[in-house]
C-alpha positions as CSV (number, residue, x, y, z in Angstrom):
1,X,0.0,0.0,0.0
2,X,1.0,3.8,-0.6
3,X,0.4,6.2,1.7
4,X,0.5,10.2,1.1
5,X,3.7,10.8,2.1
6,X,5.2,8.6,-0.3
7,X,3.2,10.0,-2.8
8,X,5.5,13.8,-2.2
9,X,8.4,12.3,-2.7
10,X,7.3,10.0,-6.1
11,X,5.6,13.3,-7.8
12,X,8.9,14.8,-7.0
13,X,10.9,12.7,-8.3
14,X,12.8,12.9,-11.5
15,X,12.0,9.8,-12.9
16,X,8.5,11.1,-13.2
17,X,9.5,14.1,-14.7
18,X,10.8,11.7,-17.4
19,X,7.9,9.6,-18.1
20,X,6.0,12.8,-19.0
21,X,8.4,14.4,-21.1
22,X,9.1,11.6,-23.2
23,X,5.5,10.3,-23.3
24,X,4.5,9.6,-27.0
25,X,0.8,9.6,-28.2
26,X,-0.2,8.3,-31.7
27,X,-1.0,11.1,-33.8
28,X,-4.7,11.6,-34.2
29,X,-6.6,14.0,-36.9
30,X,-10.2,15.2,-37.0
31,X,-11.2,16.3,-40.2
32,X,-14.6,16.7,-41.1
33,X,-16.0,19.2,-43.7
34,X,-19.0,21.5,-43.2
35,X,-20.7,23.5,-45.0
36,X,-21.3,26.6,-42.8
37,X,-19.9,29.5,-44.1
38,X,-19.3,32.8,-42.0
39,X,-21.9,35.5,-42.3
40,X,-19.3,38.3,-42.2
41,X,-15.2,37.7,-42.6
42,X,-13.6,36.5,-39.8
43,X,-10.1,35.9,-40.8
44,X,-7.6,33.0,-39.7
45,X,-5.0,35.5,-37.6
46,X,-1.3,33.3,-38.4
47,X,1.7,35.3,-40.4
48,X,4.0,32.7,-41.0
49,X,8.0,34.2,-40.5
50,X,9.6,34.5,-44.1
51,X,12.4,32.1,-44.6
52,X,13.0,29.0,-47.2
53,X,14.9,26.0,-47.5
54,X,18.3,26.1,-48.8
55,X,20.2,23.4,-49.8
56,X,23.9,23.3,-48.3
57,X,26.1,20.4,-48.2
58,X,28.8,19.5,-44.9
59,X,29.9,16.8,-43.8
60,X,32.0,16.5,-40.5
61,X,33.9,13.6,-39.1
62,X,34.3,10.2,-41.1
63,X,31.1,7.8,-41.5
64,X,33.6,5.1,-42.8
65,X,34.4,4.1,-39.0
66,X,38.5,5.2,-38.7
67,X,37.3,8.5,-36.8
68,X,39.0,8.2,-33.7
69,X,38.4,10.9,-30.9
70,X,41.4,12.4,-29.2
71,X,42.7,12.4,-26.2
72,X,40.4,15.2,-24.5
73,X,37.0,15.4,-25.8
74,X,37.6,19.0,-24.3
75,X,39.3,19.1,-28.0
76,X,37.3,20.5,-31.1
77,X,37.7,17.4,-33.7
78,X,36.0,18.7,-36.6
79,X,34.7,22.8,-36.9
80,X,33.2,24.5,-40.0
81,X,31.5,28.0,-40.2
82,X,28.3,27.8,-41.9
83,X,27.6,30.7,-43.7
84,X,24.5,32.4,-45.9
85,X,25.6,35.9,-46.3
86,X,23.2,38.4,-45.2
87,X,20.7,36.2,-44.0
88,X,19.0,37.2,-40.5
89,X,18.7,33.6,-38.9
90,X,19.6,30.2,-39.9
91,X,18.3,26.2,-38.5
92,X,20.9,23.5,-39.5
93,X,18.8,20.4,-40.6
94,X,21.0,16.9,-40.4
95,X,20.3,14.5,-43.0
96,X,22.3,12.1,-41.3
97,X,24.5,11.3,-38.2
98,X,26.4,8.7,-36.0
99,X,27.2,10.8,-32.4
100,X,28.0,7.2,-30.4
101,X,27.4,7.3,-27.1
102,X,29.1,10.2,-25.4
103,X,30.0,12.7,-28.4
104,X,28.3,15.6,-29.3
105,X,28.1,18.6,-31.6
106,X,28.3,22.7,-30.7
107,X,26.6,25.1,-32.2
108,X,27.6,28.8,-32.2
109,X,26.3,31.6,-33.5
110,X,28.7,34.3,-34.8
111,X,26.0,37.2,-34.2
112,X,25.7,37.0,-30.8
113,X,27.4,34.0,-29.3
114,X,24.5,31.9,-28.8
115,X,25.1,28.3,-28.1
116,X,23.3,24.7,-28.1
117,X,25.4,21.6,-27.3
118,X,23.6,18.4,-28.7
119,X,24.4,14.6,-28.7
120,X,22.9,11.3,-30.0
121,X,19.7,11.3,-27.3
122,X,18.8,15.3,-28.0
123,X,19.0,15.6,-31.7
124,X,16.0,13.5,-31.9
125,X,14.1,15.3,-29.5
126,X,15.0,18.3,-32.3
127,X,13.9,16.6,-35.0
128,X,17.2,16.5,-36.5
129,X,17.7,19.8,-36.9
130,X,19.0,23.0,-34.6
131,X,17.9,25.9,-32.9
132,X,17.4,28.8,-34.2
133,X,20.8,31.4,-34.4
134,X,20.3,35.0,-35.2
135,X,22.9,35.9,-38.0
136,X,23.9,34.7,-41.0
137,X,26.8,32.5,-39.9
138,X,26.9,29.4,-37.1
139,X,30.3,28.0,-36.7
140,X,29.1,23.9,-36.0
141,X,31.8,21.4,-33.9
142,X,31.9,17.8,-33.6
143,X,33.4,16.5,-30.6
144,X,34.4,13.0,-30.4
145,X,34.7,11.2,-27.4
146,X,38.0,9.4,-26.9
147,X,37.9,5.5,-27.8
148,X,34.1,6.5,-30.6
149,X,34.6,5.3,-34.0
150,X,32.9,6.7,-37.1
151,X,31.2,9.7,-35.8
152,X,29.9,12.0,-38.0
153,X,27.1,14.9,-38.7
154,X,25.9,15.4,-42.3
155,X,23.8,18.7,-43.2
156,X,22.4,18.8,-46.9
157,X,20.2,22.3,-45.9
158,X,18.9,25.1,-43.9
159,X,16.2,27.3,-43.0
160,X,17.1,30.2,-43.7
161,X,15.8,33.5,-42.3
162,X,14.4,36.6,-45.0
163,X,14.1,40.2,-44.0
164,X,10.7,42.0,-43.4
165,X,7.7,41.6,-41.5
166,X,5.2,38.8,-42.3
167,X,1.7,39.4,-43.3
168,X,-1.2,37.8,-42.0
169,X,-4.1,36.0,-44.0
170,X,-6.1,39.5,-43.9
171,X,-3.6,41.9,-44.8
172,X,-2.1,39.5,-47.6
173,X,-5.7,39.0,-49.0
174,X,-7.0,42.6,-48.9
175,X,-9.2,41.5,-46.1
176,X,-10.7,43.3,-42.9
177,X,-8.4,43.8,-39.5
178,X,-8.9,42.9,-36.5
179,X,-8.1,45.7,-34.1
180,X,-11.7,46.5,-32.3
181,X,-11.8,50.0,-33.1
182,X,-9.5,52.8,-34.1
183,X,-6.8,52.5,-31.6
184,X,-4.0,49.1,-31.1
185,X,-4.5,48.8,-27.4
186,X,-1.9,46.4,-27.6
187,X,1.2,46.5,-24.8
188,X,4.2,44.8,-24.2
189,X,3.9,41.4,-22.0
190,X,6.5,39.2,-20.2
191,X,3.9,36.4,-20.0
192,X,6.2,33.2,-21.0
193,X,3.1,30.9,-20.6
194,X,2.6,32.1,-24.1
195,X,5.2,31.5,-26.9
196,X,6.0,31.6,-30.6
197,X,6.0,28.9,-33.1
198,X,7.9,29.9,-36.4
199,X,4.9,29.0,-38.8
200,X,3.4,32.1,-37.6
201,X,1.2,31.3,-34.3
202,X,1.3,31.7,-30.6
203,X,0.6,28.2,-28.6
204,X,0.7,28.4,-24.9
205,X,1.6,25.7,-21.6
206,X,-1.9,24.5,-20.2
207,X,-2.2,22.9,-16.5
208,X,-1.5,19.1,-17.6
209,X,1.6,19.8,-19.9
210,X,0.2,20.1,-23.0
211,X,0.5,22.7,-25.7
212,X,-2.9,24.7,-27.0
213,X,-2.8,26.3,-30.3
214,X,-4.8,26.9,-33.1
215,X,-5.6,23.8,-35.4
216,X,-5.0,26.1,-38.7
217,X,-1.5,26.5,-36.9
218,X,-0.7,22.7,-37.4
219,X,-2.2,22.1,-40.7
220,X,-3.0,25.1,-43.3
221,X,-5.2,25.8,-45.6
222,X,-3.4,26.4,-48.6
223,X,-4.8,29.4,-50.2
224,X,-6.3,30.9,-47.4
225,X,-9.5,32.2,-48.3
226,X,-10.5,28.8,-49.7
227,X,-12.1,26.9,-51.7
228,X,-9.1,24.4,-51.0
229,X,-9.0,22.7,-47.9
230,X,-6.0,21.5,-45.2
231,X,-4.5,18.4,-46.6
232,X,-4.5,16.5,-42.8
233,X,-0.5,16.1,-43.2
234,X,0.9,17.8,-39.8
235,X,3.0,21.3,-41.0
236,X,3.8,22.1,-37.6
237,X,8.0,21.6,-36.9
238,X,10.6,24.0,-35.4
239,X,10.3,25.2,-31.5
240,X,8.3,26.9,-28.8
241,X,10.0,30.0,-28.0
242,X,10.0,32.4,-25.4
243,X,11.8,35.6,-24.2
244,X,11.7,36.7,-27.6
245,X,13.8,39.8,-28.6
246,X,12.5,42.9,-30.3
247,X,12.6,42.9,-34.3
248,X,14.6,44.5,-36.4
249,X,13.1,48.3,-37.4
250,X,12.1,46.8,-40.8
251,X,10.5,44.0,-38.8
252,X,12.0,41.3,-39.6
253,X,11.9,38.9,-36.0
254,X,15.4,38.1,-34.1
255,X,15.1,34.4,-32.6
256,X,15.0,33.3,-28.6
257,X,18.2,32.0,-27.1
258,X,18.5,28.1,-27.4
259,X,17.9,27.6,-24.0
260,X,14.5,29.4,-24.9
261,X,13.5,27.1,-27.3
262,X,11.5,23.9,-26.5
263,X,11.6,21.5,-29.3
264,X,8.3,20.4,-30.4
265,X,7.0,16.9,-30.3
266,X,5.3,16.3,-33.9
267,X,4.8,12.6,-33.2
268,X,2.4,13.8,-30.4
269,X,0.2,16.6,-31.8
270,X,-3.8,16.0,-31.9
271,X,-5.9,18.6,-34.1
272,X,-8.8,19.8,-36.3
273,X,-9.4,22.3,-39.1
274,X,-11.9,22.2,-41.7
275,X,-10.3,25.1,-44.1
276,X,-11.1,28.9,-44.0
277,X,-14.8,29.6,-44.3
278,X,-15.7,26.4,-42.8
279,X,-17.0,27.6,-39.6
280,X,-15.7,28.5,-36.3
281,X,-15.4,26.5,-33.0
282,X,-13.8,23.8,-35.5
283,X,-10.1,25.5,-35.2
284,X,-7.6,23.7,-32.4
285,X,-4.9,21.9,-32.0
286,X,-3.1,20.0,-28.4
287,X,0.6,19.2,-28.6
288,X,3.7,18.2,-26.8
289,X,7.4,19.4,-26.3
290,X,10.7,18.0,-25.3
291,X,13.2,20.0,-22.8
292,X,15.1,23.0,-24.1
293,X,18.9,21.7,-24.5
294,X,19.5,22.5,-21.0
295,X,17.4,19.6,-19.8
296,X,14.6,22.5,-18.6
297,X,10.7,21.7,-19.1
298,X,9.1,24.6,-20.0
299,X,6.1,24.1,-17.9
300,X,8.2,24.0,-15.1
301,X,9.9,27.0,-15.6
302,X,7.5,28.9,-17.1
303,X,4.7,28.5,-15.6
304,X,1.2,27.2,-17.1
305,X,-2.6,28.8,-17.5
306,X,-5.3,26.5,-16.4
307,X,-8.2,25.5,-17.9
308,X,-12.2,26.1,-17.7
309,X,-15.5,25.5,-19.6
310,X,-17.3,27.7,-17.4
311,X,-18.3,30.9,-19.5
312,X,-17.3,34.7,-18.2
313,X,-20.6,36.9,-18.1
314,X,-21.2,39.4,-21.1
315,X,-19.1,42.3,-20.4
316,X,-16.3,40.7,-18.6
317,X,-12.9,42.0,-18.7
318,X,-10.8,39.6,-21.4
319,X,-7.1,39.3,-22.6
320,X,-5.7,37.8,-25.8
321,X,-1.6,37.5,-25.3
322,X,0.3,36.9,-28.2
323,X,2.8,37.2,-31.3
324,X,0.7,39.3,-33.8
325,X,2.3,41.6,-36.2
326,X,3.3,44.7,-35.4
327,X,5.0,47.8,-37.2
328,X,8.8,47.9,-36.7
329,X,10.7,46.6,-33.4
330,X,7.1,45.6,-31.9
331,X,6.6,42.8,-34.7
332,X,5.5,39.4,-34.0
333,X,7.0,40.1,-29.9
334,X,4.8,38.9,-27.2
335,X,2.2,41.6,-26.5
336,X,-1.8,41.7,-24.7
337,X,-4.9,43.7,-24.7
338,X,-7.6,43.3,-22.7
339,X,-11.3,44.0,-23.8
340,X,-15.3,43.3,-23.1
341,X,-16.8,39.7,-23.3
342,X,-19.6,39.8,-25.9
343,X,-21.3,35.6,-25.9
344,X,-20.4,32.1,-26.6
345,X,-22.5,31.2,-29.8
346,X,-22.7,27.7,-31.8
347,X,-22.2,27.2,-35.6
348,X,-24.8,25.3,-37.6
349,X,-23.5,22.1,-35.7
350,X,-24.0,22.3,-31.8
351,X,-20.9,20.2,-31.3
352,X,-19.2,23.6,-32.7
353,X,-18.7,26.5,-30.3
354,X,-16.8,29.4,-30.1
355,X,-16.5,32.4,-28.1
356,X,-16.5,36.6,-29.4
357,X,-14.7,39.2,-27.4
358,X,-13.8,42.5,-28.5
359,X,-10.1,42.4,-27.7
360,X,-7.4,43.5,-30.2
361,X,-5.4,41.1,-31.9
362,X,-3.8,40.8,-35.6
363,X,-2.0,38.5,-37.8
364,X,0.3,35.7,-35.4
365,X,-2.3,35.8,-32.3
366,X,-3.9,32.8,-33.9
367,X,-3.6,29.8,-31.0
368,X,-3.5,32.3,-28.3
369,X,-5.0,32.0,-24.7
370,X,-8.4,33.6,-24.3
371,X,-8.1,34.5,-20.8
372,X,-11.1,35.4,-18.7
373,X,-9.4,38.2,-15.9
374,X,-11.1,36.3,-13.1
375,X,-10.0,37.3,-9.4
376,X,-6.6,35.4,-9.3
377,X,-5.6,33.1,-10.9
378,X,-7.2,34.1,-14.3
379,X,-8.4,31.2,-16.5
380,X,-8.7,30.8,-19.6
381,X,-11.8,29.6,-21.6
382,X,-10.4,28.4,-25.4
383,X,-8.2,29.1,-28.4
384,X,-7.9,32.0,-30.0
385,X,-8.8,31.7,-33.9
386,X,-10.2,34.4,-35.5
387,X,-10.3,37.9,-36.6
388,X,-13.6,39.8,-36.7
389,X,-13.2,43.0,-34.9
390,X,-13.6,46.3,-37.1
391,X,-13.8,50.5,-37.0
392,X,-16.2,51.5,-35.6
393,X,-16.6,48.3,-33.7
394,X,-20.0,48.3,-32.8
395,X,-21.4,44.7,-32.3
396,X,-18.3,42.8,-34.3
397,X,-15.9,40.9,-32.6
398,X,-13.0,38.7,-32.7
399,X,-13.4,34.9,-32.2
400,X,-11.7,31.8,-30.9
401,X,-12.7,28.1,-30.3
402,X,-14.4,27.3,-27.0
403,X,-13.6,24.5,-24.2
404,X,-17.2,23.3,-24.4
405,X,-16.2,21.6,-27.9
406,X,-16.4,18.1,-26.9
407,X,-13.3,17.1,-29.4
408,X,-11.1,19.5,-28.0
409,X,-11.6,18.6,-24.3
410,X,-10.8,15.1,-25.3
411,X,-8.0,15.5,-26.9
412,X,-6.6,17.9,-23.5
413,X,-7.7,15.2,-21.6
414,X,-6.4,12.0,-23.1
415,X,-2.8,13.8,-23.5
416,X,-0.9,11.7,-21.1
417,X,-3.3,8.4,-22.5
418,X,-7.0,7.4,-22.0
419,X,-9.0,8.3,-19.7
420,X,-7.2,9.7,-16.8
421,X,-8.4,11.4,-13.6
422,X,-7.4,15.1,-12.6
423,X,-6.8,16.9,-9.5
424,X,-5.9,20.4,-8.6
425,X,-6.7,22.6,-5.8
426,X,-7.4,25.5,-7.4
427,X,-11.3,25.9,-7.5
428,X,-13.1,26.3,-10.6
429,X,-14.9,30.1,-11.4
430,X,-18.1,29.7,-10.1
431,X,-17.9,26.8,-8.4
432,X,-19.5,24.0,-11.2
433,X,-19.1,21.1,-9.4
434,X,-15.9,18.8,-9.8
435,X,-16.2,15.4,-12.1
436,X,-11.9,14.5,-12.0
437,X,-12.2,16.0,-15.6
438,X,-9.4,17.3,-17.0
439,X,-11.4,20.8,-17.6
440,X,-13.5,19.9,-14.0
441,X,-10.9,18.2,-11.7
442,X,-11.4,16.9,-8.1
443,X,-10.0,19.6,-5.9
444,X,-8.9,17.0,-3.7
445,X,-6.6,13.7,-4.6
446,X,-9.1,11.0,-2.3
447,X,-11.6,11.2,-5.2
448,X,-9.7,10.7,-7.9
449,X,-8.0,7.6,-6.1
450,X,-11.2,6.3,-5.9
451,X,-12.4,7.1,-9.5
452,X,-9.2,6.0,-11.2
453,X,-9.7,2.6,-13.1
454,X,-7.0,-0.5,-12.5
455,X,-3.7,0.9,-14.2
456,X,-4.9,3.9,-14.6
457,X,-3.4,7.4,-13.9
458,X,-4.4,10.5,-11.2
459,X,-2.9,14.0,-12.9
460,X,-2.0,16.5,-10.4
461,X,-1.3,20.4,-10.9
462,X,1.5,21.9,-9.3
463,X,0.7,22.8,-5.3
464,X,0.0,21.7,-1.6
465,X,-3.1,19.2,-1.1
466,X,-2.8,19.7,2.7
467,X,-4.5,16.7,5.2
468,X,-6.2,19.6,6.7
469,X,-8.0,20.8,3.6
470,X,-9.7,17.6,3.4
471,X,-10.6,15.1,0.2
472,X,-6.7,14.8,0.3
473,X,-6.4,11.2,3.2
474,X,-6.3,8.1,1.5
475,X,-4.7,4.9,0.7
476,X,-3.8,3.9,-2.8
477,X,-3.9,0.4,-4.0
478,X,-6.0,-0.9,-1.1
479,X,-9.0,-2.2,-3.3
480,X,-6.1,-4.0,-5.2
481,X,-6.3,-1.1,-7.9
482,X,-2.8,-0.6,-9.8
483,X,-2.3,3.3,-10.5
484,X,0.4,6.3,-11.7
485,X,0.2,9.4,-9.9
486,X,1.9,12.0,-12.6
487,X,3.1,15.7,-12.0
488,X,3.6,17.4,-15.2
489,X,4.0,20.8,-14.9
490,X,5.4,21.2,-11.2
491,X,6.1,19.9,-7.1
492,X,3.0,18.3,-5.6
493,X,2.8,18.2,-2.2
494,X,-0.1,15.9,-0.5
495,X,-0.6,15.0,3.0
496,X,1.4,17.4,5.1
């Protein structure tokens, strides 16, 4: 049996921390076609960076097998400076590589000294491919350990960085923005629960340690305004970055510091989008990402918004954070507004729901938190999607995906596998009862203990479950039930 205050030091531990990071979950697409169409333009808000591929050929070590390392793997063994003059950023892709055991590779930027240190286990995790370096040249080593035969890194091409500003969907198509009036009440945030994906989008950390964003995000329609449709083959790759720099005056974005990347998972992403002009309330996307290449899990470290399907009341103070385009140094940096509530509506299938707000946003704010300002913590209530907001504003508003869609509360829930029970001891807004739902979870971990099915798992948010604050005594595995107890985006403390 496993009492409570075994249970501390097991949620605790780093070997649980593990299983999370590295859990893998079959990727899953929803795609069903509708036939709804919007009743006024409400534009998909993602400006995807401008870069391209590049093809650039390198090869370092020996893949014959006489590569021998030297004495001190302290030693650089093979260096070359890759170089695309005049680019502003550059992501090494490896087409193939043999890093043994204990070597590794060193990337440097030339910019601004920016390094990422990556071996056989990481580069994986990166999807064979580096961070992101601001500049146009990265000087790449391959350090072999002593006693390693045939190590070697091949690269056969880049992403490569272009300068000026993206556009998003609207502004590229001649269509309507999506401030809510004449003024950009938008400010400058420090919010790292929020991030940027290169493709254009802001995704953010939820309370069970997945990754939100918008489904149009993952898989895009290719020509926008329609009539052609997302393809269902994933288009989602490169990292979740935070602490991002200011642009350059002509716009064009400067990239996080390695250790402020998070690689994403694209063998565990989970989405729907039916095209643009579909429909809203059909837009959203749940994913996973590995450590940064300091071994740091952004959830940990960053922090994490949590989750609700209650609805705010009409009139309720909002806030969209997020990467939207901007004029000049401002561009596609992490900035919020806040703004009025306006309803939660349904297209022409109930199953599809969406909420309207009239909070600023513009192109790159697609996939961002729609946070309802409750007394603290705030919560947040779905997915940003979609512009609709014009000048004057009067009743139109901007639009996002809602919790309530069954789908997308699914796919939150069954992120760490089927059917597991949640806990955190943060109340609800309004108080709606508690089911051990991932979007309605016990408050206290005695319920989910009992609820959990044989071999099943009890998610925990980050905090204290105190004896004292009762629902929190209990004895696991009494009723011969086999369970995990998981703590994915911080310490949980039960029992004391």
């Amino acid at each position: 049996m496993t009492r409570g205050w075994f249970l501390c030091w097991f949620l605790c531990s780093d070997d649980s921390e593990k299983e999370v990071s590295t859990m893998n979950i079959q990727k899953r697409v929803l795609l069903i076609v509708a036939g709804f169409l919007c009743s006024a333009p409400l534009w998909g808000q993602f400006a995807p960076a401008p870069q391209h591929e590049e093809a650039y050929s390198v090869i370092l070590g020996q893949p014959s097998g006489k590569t021998k390392g030297r004495q001190s793997i302290k030693q650089v063994s093979f260096e070359e400076t890759i170089s695309v003059e005049g680019a502003p950023w550059l992501r090494l892709q490896f087409s193939d590589y043999n890093l043994g055991v204990h070597s590794y590779i060193v990337m440097t930027s030339v910019e601004d000294g920016a390094q990422q240190r990556l071996d056989g286990r990481t580069l994986p995790q990166w999807s064979n491919a580096s961070a992101f370096f601001n500049g146009d040249s990265v000087v790449l080593e391959l350090h072999v350990e002593q006693g390693e035969t045939g190590i070697y890194v091949s690269i056969e091409k880049l992403n490569v960085g272009e300068r000026g500003a993206a556009k998003s969907a609207a502004e590229a198509d001649g269509g309507i923005e999506t401030q809510c009036g004449s003024v950009d009440n938008r400010v400058a945030s420090n919010d790292n629960r929020a991030g940027r994906i290169i493709n254009g989008c802001t995704a953010w950390l939820v309370s069970n340690g997945a990754v939100l964003t918008a489904g149009h995000c993952v898989d895009w329609d290719p020509d926008g305004g329609g009539p052609l449709l997302p393809d269902g083959v994933l288009d989602l790759w490169g990292s979740f970055s935070v602490n991002v720099p200011a642009s350059d005056p002509d716009g064009t974005i400067n990239q996080s510091a390695p250790e402020d990347q998070f690689p994403i998972d694209t063998s565990n992403v989970t989405w729907r989008f039916d095209g643009s002009g579909q429909g809203l309330g059909k837009d959203w996307a749940v994913f996973g990402i590995f450590p940064n290449a300091n071994g740091e899990r952004a959830h940990l470290r960053e922090g994490f918004y949590r989750m609700t399907r209650q609805n705010p009341a009409a009139s309720d103070s909002m806030r969209i954070t997020g990467y939207g385009v901007d004029t000049g140094v401002d561009n596609k940096t992490l900035q919020t507004s806040i703004g009025p509530y306006l309803n939660e509506t349904t297209g022409n299938v109930p199953a599809d729901i969406y909420h309207r707000y009239q909070v600023d946003t513009e192109g790159g704010n697609s996939g961002s938190p729609i946070i309802w300002r409750t007394p603290s913590p705030d919560f947040t209530v779905g997915i940003h999607t979609n512009g609709g907001c014009s000048n004057p504003v009067g009743s139109t508003g901007n639009a996002g995906t809602s919790f309530e869609v069954d789908a997308l509360e699914i796919a939150i829930r069954d992120f760490h596998g089927f059917g597991p029970e949640y806990v955190d001891a943060v109340p609800q807004p309004n108080n709606p009862g508690e089911s051990g739902a991932v979007l309605r979870p016990y408050v206290g971990v005695a319920n989910a203990v009992s609820d959990v099915p044989n071999n099943g798992r009890v998610i925990i948010v980050e905090g204290s479950y105190p004896k004292a604050a009762g629902g929190n005594t209990f004895t696991a595995g009494e009723d011969g039930k086999a369970m995990t107890f998981l703590a994915p985006v911080g310490t949980v403390v039960i029992g004391n």
